[in-house]
C-alpha positions in Angstrom: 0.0 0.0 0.0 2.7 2.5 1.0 4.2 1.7 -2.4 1.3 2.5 -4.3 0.9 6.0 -2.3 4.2 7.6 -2.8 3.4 6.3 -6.3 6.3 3.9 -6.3 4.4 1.6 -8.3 1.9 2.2 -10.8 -1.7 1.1 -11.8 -1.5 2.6 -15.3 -0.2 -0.6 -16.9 -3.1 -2.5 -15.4 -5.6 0.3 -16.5 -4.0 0.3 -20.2 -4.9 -3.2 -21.0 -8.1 -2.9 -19.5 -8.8 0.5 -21.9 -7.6 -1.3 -24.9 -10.1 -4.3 -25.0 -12.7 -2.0 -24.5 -11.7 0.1 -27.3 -10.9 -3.2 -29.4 -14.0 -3.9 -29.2 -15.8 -0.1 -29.4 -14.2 1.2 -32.5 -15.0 -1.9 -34.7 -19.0 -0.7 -33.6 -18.0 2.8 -33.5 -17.1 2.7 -37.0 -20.1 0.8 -38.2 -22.1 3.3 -36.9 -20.1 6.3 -38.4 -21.0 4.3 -42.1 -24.5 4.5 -41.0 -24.6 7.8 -40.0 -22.5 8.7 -43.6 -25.0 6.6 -45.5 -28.0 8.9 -43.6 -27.3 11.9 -43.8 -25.7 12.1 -47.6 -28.4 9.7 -48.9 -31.7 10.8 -46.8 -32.1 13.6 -48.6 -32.5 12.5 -51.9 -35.4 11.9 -53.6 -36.7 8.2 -54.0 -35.7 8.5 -58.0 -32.0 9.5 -56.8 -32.0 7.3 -54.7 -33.0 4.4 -57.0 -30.6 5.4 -59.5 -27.7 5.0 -57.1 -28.6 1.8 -55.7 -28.6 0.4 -59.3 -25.7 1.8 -60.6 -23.4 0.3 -57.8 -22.6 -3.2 -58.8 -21.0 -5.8 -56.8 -18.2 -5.6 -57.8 -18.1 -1.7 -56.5 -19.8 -2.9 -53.1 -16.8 -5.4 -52.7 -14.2 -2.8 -53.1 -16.2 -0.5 -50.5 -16.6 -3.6 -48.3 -12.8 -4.3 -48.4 -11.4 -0.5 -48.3 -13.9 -0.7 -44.9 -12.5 -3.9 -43.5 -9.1 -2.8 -44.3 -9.5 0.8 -43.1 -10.8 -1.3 -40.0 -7.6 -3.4 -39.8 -5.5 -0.4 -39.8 -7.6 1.2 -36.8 -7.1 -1.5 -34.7 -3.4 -2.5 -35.4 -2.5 1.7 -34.3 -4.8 1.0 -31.2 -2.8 -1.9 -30.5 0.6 0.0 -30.9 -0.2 2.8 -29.3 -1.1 0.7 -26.1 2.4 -1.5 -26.5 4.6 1.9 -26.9 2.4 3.2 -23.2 3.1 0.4 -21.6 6.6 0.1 -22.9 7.2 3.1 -21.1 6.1 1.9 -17.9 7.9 -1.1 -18.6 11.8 0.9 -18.8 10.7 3.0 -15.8 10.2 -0.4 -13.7 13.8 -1.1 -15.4 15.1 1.8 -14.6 13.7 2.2 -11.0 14.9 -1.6 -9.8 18.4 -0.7 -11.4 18.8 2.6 -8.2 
């Protein structure tokens, strides 16, 4: 206890795993949402003929691309989550080093 109030040791590495799951697992849903609210608010306005003529002209191919670009655009999202959470607690990690070494 006295260690953890002259802040000797710290609870940040613990905290830092437990804020990356959670936001391993919000920003896949995040992002879906954010498709959906792109998809709303561009295409709620147009009239139903507009409309229409969107939804035909995209074919699958097109919808495969935008389904990839999104997974990958996902990927990427999640792989900088995941480093930025190694290089915090990396830190933590030398000053641990560092503090056994005085």
């Amino acid at each position: 206890m006295k260690e953890f109030l002259t802040f000797e040791s710290f609870i940040t590495p613990s905290l830092l795993i437990f804020i990356y799951y959670i936001g391993a697992v919000v920003i896949p849903v995040v992002s879906w949402y954010f498709v959906h609210w792109i998809k709303t608010v561009y295409f709620s306005k147009k009239d139903a003929k507009s409309k229409e003529y969107v939804e035909v002209e995209i074919s699958s191919r097109q919808r495969f691309i935008v389904y990839t670009i999104f997974f990958i655009s996902l990927l990427s999202m999640e792989i900088l989550w995941r480093m930025m959470f190694e290089f915090f607690i990396a830190y933590f990690d030398m000053h641990d080093a560092l503090m056994k070494l005085s």
